[in-house]
N, CA, C and O atoms as a GROMACS GRO file, in nm:
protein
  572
    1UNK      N    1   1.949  -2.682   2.422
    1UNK     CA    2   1.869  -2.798   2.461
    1UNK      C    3   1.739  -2.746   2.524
    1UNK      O    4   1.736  -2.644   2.592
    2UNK      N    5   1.638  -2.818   2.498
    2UNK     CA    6   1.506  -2.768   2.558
    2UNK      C    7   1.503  -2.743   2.699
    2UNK      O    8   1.598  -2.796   2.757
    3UNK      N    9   1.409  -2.666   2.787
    3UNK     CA   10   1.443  -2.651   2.872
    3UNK      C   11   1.372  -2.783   2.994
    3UNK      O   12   1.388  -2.788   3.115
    4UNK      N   13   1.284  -2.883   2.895
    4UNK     CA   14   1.248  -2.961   2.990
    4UNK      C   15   1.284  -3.112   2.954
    4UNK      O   16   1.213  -3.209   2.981
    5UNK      N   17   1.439  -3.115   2.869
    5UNK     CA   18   1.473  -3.264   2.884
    5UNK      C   19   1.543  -3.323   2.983
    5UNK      O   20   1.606  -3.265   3.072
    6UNK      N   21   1.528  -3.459   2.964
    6UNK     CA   22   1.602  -3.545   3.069
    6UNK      C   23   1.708  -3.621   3.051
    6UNK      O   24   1.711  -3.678   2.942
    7UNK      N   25   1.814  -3.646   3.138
    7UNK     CA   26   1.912  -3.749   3.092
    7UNK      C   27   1.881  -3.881   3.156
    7UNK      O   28   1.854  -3.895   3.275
    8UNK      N   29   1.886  -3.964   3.078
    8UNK     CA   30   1.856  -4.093   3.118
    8UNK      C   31   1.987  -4.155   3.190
    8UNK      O   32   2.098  -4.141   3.137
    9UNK      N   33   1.975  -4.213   3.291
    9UNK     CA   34   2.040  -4.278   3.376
    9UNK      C   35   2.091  -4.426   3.369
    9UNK      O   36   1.997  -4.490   3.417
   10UNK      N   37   2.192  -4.518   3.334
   10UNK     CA   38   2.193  -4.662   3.270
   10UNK      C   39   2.079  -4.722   3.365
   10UNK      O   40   2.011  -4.813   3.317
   11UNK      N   41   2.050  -4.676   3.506
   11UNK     CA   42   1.983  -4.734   3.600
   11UNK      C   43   1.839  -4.766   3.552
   11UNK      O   44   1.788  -4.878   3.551
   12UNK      N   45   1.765  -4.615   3.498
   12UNK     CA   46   1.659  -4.651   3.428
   12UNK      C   47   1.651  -4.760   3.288
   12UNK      O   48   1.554  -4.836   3.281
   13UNK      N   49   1.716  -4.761   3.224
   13UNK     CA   50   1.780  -4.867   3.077
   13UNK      C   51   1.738  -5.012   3.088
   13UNK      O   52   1.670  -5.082   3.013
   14UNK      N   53   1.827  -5.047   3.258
   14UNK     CA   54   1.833  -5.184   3.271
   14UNK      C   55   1.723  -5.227   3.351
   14UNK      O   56   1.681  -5.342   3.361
   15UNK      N   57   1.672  -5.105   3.416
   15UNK     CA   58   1.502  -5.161   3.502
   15UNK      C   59   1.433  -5.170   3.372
   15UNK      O   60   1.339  -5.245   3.397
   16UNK      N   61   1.427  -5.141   3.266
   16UNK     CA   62   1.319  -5.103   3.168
   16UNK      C   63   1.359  -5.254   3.049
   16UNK      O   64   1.270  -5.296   2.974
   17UNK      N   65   1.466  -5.301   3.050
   17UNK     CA   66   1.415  -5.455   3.029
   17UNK      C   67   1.488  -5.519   3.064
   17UNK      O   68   1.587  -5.572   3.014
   18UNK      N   69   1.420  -5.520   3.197
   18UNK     CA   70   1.483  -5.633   3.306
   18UNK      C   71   1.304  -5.696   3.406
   18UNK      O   72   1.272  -5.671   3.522
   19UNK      N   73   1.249  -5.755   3.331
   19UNK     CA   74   1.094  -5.787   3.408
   19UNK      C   75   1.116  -5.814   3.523
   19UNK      O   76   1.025  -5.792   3.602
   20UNK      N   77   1.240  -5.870   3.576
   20UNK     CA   78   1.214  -5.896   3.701
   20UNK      C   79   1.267  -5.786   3.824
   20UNK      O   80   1.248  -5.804   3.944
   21UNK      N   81   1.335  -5.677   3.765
   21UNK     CA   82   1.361  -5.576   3.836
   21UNK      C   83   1.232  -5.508   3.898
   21UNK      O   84   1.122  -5.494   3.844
   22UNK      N   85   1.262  -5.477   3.997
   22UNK     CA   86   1.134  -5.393   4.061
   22UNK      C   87   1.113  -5.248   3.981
   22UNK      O   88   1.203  -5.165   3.968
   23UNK      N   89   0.980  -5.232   3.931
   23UNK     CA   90   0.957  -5.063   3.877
   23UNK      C   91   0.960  -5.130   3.749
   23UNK      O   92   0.903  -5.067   3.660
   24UNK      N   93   1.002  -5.223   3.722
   24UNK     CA   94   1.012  -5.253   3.529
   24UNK      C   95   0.912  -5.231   3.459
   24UNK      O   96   0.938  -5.236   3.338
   25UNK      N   97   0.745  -5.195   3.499
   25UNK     CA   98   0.644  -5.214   3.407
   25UNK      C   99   0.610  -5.045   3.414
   25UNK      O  100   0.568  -4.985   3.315
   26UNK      N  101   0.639  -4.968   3.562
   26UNK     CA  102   0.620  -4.853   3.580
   26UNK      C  103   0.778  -4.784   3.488
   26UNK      O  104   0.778  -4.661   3.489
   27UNK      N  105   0.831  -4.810   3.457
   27UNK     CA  106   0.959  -4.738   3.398
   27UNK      C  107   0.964  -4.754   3.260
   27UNK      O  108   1.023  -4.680   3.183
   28UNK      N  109   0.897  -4.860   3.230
   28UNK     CA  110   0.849  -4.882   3.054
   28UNK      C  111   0.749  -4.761   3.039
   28UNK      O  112   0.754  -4.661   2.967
   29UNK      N  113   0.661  -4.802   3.129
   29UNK     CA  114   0.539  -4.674   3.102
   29UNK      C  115   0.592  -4.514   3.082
   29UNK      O  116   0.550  -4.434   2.998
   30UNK      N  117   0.695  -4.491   3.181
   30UNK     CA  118   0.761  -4.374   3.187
   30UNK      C  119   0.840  -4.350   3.066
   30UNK      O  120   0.839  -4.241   3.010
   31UNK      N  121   0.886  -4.416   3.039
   31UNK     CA  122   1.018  -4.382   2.905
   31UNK      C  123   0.895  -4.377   2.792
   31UNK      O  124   0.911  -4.282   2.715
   32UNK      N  125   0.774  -4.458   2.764
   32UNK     CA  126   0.698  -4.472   2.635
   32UNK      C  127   0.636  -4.328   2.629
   32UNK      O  128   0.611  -4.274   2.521
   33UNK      N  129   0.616  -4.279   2.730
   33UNK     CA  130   0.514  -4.185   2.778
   33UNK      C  131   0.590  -4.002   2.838
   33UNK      O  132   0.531  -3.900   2.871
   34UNK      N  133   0.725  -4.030   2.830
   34UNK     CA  134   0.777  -3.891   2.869
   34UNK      C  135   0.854  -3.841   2.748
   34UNK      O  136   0.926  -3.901   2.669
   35UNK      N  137   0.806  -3.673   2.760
   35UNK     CA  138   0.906  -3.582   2.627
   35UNK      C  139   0.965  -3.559   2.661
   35UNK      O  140   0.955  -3.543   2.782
   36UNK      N  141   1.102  -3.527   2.591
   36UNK     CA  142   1.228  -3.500   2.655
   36UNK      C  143   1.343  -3.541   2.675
   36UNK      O  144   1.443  -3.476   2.704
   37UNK      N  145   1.323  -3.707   2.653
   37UNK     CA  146   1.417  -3.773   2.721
   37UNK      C  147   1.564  -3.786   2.597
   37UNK      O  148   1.569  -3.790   2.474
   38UNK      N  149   1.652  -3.789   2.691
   38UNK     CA  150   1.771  -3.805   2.598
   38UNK      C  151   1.831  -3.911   2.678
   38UNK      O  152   1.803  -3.933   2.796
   39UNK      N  153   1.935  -3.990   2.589
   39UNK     CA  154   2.016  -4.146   2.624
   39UNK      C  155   2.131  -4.065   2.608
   39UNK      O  156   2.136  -4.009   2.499
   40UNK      N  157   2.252  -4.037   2.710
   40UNK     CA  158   2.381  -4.013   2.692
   40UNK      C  159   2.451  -4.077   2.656
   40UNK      O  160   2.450  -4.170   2.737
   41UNK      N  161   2.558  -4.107   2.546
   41UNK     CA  162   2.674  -4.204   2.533
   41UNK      C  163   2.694  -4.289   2.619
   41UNK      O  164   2.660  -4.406   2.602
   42UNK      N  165   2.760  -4.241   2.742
   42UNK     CA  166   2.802  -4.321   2.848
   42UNK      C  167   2.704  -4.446   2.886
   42UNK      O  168   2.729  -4.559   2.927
   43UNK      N  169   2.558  -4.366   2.852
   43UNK     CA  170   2.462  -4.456   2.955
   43UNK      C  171   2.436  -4.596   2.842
   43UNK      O  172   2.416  -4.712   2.878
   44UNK      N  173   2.442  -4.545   2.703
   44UNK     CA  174   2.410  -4.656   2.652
   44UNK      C  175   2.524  -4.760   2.662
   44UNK      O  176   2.503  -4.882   2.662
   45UNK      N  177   2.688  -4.686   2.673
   45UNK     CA  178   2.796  -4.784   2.705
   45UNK      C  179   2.782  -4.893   2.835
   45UNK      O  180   2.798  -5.012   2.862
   46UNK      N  181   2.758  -4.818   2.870
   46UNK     CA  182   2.736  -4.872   3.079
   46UNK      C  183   2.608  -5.008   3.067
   46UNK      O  184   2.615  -5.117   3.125
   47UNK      N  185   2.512  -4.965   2.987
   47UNK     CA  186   2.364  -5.049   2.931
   47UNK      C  187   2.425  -5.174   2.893
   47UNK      O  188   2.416  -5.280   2.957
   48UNK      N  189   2.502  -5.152   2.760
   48UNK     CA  190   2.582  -5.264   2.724
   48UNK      C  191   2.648  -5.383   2.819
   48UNK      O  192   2.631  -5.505   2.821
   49UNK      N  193   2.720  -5.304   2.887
   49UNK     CA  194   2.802  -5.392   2.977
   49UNK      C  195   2.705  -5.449   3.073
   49UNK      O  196   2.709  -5.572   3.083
   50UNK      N  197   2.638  -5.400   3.129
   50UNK     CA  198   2.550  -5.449   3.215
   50UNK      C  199   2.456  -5.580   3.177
   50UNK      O  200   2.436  -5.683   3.242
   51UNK      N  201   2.403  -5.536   3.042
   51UNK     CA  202   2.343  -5.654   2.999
   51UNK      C  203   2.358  -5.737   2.919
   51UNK      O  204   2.267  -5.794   2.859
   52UNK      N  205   2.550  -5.768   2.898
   52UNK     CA  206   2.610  -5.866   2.880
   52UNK      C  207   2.656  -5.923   2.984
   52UNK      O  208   2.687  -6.042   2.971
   53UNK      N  209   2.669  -5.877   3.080
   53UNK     CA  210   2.688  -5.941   3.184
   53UNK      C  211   2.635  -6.064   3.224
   53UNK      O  212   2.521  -6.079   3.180
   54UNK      N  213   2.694  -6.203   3.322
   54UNK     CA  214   2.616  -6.268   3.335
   54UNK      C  215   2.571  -6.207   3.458
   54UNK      O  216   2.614  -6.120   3.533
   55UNK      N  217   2.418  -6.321   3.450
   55UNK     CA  218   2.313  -6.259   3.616
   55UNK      C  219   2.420  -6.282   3.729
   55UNK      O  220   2.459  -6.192   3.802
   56UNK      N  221   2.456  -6.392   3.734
   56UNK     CA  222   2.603  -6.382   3.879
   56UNK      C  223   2.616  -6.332   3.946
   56UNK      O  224   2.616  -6.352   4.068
   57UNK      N  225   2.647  -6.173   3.833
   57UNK     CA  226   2.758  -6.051   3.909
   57UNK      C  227   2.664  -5.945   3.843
   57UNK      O  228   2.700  -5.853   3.770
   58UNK      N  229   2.559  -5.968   3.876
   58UNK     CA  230   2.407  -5.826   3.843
   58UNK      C  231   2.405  -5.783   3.738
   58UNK      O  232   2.373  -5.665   3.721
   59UNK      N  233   2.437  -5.861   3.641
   59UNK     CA  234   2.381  -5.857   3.490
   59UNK      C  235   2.273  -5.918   3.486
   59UNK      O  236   2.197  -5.965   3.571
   60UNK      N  237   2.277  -5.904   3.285
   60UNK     CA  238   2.101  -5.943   3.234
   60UNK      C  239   2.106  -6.063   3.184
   60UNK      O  240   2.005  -6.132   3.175
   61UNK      N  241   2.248  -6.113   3.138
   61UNK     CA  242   2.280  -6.214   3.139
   61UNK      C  243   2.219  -6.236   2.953
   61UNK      O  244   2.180  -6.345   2.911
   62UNK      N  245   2.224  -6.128   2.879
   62UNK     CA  246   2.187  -6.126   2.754
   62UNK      C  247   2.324  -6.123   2.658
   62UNK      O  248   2.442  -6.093   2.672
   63UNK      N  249   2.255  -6.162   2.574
   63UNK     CA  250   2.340  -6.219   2.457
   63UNK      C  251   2.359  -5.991   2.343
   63UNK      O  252   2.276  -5.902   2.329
   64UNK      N  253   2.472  -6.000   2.309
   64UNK     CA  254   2.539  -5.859   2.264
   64UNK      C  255   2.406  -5.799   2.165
   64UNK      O  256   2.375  -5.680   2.168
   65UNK      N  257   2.332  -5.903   2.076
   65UNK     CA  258   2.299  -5.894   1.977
   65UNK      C  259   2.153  -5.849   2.068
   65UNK      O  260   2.088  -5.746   2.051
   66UNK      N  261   2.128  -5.948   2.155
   66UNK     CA  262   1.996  -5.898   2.253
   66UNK      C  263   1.945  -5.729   2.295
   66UNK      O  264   1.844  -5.659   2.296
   67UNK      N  265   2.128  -5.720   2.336
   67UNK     CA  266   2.152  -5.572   2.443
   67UNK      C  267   2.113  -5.465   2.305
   67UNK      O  268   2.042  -5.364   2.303
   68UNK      N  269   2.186  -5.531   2.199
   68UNK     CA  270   2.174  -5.376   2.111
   68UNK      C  271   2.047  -5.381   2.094
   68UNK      O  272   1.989  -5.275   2.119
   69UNK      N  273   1.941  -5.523   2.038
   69UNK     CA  274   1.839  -5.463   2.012
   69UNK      C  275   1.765  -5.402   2.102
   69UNK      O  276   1.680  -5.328   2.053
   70UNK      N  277   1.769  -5.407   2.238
   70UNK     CA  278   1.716  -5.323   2.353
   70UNK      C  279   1.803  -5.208   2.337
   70UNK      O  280   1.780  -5.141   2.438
   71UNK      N  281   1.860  -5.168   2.292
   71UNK     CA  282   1.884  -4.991   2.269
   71UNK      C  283   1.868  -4.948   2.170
   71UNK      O  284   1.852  -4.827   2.152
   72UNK      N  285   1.867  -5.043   2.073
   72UNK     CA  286   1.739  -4.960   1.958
   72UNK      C  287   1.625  -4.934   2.006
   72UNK      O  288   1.586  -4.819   1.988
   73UNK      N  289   1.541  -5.024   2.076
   73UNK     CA  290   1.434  -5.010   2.083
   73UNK      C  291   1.439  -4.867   2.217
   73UNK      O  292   1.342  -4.791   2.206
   74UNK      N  293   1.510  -4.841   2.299
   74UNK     CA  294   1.505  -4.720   2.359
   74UNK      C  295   1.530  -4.588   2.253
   74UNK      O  296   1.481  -4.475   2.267
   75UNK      N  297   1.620  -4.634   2.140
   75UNK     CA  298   1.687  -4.502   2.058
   75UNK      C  299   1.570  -4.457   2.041
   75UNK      O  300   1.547  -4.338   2.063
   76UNK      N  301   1.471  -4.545   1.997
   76UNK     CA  302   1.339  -4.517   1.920
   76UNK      C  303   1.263  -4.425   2.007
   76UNK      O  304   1.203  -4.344   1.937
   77UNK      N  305   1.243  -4.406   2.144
   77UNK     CA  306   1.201  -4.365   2.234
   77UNK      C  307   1.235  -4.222   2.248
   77UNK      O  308   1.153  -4.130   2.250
   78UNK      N  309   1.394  -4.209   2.262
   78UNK     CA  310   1.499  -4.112   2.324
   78UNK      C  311   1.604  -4.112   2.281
   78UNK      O  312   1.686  -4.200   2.308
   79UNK      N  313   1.631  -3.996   2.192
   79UNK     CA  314   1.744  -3.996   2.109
   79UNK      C  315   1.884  -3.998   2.155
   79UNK      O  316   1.900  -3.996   2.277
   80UNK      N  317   1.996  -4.002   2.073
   80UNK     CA  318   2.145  -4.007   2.205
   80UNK      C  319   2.126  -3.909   2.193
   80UNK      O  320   2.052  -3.841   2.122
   81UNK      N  321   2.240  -3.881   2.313
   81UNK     CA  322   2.324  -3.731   2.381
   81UNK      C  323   2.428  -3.788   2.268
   81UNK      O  324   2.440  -3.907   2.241
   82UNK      N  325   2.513  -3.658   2.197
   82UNK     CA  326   2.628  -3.702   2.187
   82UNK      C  327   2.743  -3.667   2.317
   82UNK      O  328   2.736  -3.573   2.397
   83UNK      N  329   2.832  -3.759   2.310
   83UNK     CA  330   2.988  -3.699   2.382
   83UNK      C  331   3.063  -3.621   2.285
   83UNK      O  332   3.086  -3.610   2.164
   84UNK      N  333   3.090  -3.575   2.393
   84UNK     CA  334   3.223  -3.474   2.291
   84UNK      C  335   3.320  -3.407   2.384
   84UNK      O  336   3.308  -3.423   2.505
   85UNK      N  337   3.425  -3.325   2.328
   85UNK     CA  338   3.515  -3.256   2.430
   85UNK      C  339   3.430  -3.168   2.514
   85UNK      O  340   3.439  -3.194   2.634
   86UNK      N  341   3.356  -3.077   2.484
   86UNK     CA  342   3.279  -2.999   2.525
   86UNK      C  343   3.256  -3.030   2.713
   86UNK      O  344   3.278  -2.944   2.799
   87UNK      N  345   3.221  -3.136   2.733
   87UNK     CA  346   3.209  -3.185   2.821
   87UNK      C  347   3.322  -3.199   2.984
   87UNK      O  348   3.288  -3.184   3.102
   88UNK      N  349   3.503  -3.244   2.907
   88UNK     CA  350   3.578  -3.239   2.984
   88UNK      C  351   3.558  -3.104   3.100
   88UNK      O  352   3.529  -3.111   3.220
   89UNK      N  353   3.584  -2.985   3.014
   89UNK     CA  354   3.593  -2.856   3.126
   89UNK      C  355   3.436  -2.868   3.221
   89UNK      O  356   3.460  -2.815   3.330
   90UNK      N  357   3.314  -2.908   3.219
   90UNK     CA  358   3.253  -2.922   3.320
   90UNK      C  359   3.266  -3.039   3.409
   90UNK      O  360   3.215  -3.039   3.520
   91UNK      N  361   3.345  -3.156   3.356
   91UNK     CA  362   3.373  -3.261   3.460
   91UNK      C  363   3.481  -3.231   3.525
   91UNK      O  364   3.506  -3.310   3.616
   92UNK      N  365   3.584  -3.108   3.505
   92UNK     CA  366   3.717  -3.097   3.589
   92UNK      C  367   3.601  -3.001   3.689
   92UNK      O  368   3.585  -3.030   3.807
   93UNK      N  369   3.541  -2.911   3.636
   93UNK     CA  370   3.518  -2.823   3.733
   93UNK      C  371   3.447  -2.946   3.862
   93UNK      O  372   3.500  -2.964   3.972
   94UNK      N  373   3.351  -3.000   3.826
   94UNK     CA  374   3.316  -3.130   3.954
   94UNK      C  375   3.425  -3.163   3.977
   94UNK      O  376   3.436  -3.128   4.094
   95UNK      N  377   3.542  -3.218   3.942
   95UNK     CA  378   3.633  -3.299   4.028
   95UNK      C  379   3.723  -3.141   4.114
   95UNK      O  380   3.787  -3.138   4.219
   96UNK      N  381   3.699  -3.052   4.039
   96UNK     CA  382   3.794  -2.912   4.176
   96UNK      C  383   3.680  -2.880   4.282
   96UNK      O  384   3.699  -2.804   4.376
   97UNK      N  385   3.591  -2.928   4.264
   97UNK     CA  386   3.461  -2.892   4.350
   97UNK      C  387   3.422  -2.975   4.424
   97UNK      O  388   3.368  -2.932   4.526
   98UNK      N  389   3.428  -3.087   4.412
   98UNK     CA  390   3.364  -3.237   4.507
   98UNK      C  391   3.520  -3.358   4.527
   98UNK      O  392   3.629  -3.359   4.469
   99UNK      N  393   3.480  -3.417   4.599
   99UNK     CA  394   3.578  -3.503   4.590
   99UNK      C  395   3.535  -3.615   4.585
   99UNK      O  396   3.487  -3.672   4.683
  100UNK      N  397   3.548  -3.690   4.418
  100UNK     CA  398   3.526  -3.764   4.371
  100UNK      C  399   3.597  -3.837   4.344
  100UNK      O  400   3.695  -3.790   4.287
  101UNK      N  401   3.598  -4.013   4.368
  101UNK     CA  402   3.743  -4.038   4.333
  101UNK      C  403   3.668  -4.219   4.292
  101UNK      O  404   3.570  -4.248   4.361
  102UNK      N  405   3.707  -4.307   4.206
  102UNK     CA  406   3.663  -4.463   4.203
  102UNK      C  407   3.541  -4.422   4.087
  102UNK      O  408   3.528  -4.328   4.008
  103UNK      N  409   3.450  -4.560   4.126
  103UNK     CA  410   3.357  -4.580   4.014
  103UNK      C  411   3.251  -4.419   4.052
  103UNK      O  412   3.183  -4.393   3.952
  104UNK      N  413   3.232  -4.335   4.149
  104UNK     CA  414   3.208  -4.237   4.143
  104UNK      C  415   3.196  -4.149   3.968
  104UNK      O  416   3.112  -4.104   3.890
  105UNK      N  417   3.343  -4.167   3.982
  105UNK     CA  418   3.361  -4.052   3.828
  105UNK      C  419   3.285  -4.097   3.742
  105UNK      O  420   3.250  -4.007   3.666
  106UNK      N  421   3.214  -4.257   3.700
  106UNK     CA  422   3.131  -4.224   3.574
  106UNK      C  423   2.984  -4.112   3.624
  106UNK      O  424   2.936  -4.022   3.555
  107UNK      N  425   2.948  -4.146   3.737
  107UNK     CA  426   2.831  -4.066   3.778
  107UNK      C  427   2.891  -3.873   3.764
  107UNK      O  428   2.824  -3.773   3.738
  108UNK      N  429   3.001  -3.884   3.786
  108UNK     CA  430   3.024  -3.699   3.762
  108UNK      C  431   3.041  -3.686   3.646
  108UNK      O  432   3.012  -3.575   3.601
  109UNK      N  433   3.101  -3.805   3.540
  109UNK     CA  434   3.125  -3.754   3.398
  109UNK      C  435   2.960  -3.741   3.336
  109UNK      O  436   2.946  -3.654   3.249
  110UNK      N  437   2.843  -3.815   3.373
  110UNK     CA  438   2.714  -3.791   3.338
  110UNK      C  439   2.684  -3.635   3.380
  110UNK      O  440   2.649  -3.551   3.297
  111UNK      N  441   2.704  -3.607   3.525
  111UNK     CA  442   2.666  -3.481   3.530
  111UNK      C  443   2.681  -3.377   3.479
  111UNK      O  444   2.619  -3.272   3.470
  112UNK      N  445   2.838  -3.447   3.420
  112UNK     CA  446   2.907  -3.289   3.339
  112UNK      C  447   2.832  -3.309   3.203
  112UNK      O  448   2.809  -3.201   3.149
  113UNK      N  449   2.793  -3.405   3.143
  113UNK     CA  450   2.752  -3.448   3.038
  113UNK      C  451   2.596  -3.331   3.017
  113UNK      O  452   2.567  -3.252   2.927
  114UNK      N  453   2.509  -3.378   3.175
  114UNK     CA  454   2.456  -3.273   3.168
  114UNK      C  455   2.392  -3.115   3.182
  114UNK      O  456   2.282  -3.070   3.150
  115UNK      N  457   2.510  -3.055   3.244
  115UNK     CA  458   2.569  -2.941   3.260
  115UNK      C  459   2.628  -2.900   3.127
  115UNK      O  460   2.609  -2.780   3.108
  116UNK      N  461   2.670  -2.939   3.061
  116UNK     CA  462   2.733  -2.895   2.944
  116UNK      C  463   2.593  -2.872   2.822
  116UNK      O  464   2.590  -2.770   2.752
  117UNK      N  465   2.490  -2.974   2.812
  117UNK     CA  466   2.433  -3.004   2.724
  117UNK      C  467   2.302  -2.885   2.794
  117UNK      O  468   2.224  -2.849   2.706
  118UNK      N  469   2.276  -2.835   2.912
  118UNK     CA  470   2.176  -2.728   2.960
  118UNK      C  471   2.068  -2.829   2.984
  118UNK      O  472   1.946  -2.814   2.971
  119UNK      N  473   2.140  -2.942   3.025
  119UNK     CA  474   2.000  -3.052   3.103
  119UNK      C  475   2.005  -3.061   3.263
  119UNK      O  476   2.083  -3.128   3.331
  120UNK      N  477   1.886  -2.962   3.313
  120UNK     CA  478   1.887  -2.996   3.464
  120UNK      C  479   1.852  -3.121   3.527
  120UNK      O  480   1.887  -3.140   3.643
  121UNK      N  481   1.771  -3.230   3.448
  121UNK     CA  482   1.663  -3.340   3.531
  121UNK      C  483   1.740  -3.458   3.487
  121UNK      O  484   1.768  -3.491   3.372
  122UNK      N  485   1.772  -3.518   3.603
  122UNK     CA  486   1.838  -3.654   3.529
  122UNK      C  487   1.767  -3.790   3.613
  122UNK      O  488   1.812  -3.791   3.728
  123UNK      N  489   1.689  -3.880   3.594
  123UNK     CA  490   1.618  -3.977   3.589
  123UNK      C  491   1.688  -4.067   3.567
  123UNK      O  492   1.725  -4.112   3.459
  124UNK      N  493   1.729  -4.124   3.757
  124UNK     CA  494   1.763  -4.212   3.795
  124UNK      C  495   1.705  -4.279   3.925
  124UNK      O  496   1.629  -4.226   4.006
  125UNK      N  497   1.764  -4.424   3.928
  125UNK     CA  498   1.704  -4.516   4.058
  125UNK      C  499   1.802  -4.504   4.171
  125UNK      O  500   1.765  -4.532   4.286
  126UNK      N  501   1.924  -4.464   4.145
  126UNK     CA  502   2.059  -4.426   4.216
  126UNK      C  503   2.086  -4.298   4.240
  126UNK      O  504   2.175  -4.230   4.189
  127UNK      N  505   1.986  -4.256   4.343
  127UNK     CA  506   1.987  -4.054   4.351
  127UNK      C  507   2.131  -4.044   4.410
  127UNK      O  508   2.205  -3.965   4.353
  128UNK      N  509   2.199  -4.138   4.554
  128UNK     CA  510   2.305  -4.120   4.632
  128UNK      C  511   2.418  -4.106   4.546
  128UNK      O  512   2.506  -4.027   4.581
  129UNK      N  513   2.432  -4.167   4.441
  129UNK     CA  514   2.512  -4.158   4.316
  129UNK      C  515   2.584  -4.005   4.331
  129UNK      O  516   2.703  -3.973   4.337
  130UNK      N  517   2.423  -3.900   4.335
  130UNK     CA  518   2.473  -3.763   4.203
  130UNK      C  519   2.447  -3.716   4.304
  130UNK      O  520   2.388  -3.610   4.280
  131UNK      N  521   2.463  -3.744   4.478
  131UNK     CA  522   2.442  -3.622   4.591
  131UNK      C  523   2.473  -3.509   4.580
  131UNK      O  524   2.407  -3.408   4.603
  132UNK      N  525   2.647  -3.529   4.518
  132UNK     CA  526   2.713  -3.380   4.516
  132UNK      C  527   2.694  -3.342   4.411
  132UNK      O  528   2.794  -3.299   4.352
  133UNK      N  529   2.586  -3.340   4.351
  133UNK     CA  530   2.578  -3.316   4.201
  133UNK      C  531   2.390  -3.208   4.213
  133UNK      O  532   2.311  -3.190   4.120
  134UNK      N  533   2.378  -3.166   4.340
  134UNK     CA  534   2.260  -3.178   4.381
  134UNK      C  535   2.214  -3.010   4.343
  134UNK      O  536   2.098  -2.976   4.322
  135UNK      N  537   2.316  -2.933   4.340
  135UNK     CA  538   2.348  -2.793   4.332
  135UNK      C  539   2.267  -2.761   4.176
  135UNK      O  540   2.183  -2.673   4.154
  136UNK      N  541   2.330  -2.879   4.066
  136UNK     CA  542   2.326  -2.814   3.981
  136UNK      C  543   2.202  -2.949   3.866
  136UNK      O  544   2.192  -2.937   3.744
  137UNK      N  545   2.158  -3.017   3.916
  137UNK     CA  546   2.043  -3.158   3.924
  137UNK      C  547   1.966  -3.172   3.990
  137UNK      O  548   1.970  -3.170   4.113
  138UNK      N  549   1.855  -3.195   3.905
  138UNK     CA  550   1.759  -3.238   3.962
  138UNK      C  551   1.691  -3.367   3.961
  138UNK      O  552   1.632  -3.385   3.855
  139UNK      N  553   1.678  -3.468   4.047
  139UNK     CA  554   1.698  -3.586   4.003
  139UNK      C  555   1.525  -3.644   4.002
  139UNK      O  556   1.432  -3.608   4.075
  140UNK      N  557   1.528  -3.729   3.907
  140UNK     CA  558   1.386  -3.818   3.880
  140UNK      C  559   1.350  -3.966   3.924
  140UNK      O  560   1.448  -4.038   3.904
  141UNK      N  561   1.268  -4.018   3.966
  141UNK     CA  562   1.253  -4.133   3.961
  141UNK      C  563   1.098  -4.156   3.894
  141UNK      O  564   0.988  -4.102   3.910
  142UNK      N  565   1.138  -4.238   3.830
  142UNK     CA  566   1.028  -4.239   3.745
  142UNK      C  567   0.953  -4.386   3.817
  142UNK      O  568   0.870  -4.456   3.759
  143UNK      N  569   0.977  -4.395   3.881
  143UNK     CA  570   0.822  -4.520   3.936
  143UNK      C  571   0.777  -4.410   4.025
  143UNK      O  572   0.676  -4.424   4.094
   0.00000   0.00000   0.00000
């Protein structure tokens, strides 16, 4: 993997079409405008759910057919990460190393995601997320 890509974070995804999120016009600019960037599996899964969600319970409150075409239109941007096994043996090593335990683990399965793939920079709005993840990340905010 190059040595200056990024993993995209679902956090950045849903600021980037969500207009009324704060950073939404500065985080469009960022994703149109940065090399590098890669969409992990997970994040586009996590994207999904989020913006089927209704607004209620901090969704986008979009319709399935909506959400995908907003991740095409990111694919177009930033290609996927794939998942793969590859990945498990750097997410055990985080869980013998940190103590991670609840909705935590999707944020360590990203890290291992990018530890495995030789991606240091991961570009998110949720740095407290990947604290213990700090050793081996470097984290972005793109507003």
């Amino acid at each position: 993997m190059a040595a200056d890509a990024v993993l995209i974070d679902t956090s950045i995804l849903v600021t980037a079409s969500s207009p009324v999120r704060r950073g939404h016009e500065a985080t469009l600019r960022w994703l149109t405008g940065t090399s590098g960037l890669r969409i992990p599996a997970q994040a586009m899964r996590e994207y999904l759910v989020v913006a089927t969600r209704p607004e209620a319970v901090n969704g986008l409150g979009r319709t399935i057919e909506q959400a995908r075409g907003n991740l095409g239109v990111f694919l177009s941007w930033a290609p996927a990460l794939p998942e793969d096994r590859a990945v498990l043996p750097a997410f055990n090593a985080l869980l013998d190393r940190h103590c991670i335990v609840g909705k935590r683990l999707h944020d360590a399965w990203l890290a291992a995601t990018a530890i495995t793939h030789g991606i240091r920079l991961l570009a998110t709005f949720n740095p407290a997320d990947f604290t213990p993840f700090a050793a081996q990340l470097q984290l972005i905010d793109p507003s």
